[in-house]
N, C-alpha and C positions, 0 to 999 in steps of 0.2 A: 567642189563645194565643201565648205569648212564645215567639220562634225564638232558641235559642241559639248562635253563633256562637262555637267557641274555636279557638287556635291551631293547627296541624297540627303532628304531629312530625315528627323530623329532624335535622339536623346544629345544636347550639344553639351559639351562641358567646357564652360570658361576658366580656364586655369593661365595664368600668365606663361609664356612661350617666345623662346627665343632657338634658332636652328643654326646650328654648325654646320659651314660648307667648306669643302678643299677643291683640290683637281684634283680629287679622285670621283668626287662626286659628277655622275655622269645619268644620262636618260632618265629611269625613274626617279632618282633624289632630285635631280635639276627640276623635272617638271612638279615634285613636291615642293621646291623649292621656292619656285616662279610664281608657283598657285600660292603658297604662305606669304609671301613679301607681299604681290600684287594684289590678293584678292585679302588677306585676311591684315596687311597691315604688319605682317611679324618681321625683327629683326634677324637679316643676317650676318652671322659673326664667322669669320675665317679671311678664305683666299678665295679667288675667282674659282666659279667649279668647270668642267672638261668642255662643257658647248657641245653637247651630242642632239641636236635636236633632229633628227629624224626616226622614223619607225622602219627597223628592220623584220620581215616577216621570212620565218628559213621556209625552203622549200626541199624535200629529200627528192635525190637523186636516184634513178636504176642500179647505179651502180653504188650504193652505199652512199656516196657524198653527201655533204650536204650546202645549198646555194642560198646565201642571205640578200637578197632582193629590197631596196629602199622602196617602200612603197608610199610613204607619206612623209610629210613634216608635221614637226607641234610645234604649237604658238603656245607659251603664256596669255593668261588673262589678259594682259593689256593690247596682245595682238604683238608680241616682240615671236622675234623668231631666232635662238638664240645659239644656232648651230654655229661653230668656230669661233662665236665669241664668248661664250658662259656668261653664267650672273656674275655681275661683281654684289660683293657683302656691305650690308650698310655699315657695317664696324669692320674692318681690316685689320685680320690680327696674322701676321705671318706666325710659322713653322719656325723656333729656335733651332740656328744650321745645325748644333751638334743631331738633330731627332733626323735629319737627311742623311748622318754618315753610313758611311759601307759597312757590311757582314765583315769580323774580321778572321779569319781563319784559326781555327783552335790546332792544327796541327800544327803550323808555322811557330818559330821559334822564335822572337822580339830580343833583343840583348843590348849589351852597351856597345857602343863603337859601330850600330847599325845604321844606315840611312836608307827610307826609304818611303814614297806619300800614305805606303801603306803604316807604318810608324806616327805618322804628323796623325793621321785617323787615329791610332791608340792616346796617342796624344791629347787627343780635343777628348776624346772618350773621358779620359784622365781628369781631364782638367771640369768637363761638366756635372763628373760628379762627385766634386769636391777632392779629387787628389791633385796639387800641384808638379806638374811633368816638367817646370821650368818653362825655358821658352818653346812653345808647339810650332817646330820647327822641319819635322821629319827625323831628327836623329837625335839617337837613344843616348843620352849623356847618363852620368851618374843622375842629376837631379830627377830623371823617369825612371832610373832604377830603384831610386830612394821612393818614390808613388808608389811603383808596381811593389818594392816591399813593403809598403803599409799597406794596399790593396790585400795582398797576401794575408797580412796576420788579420786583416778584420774580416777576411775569406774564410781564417781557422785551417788555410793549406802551408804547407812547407816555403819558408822563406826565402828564396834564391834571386829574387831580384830579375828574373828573366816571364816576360809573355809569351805564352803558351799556354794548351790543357785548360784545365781545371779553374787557368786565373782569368785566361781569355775569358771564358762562358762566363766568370764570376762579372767582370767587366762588363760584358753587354748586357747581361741580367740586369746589372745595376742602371745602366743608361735606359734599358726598358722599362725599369719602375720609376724611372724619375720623369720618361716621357708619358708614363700614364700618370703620374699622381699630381704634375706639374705643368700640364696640358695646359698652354697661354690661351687658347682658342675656348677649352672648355670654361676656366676660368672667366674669362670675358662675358662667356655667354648664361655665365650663372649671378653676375654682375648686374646683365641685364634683365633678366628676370626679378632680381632684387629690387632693381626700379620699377618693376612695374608693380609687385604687390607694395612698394610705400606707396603709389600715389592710388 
């Protein structure tokens, strides 16, 4: 027998609203998500989110463990069931590929005459946030060494033209503030909001 869940009433505030979804977005953001598009009309901006619709209840075990048991499914308001498929977003904005690249390892040593995919990742690193690596190819030529030394001095660390330490962390640090400050999905969805306090 389907258990209905609606909002409670109370004090409402009308403020313009728009919701950023990924695949990471799963269970309680999905069904946040389902109930805001379906029931209140609000835009979704991102990528499709996980498709988790069922309710897991854990049960502990005698012996410590512990057993997570499907006990139900949830539907969205409209009655969608949206388990292995996710929502898709009314606006579709992907994840620019550099914000997906790998951890790069600060002990390892980067040099010239190096080839390797873990390289073509310091590469696009390079090149996303505004140092030119030449061609992002995998291997370390001068023109990545000529990056990694301007990277360097606008680090304020020692110029040796080699990735590693100090210049590595300085690198990802730097790809981390450009994926929070330069966020296409947040953008989008402050976009949208803007249209709706003009109208």
């Amino acid at each position: 027998m389907p258990e209905v869940y609606v909002a409670s009433d109370g004090r409402k505030v009308k403020v313009p609203v728009s919701l950023v979804v990924d695949e990471g977005s799963a269970s309680a953001s999905e069904i946040l998500a389902g109930a805001m598009k379906e029931s209140a009309h609000i835009k979704l901006v991102g990528i499709k989110t996980y498709g988790k619709g069922t309710v897991q209840t854990p049960k502990d075990m005698k012996d410590g463990s512990n057993l997570k048991l499907t006990t139900a499914k949830w539907l969205t308001p409209d009655g969608n069931w949206i388990h292995n498929k996710g929502i898709e977003p009314d606006i579709e904005v992907p994840y620019p590929s550099y914000a997906s690249l790998p951890y790069l390892d600060p002990s390892e040593e980067m040099k010239t005459g190096m080839v390797s995919p873990v390289i073509q990742s310091a590469e696009e690193m390079l090149d996303a946030v505004g140092y030119d690596p030449g061609e992002v190819d995998g291997l370390f030529d001068t023109k990545t060494e000529q990056a990694v030394q301007q990277l360097q001095k606008d680090l304020s660390l020692k110029v040796t033209g080699v990735l590693t330490g100090e210049t590595t962390f300085g690198l990802m640090n730097k790809l981390r503030e450009k994926i929070k400050t330069d966020d296409p999905q947040l953008q989008k969805a402050k976009e949208v909001v803007l249209e709706e306090v003009k109208k």
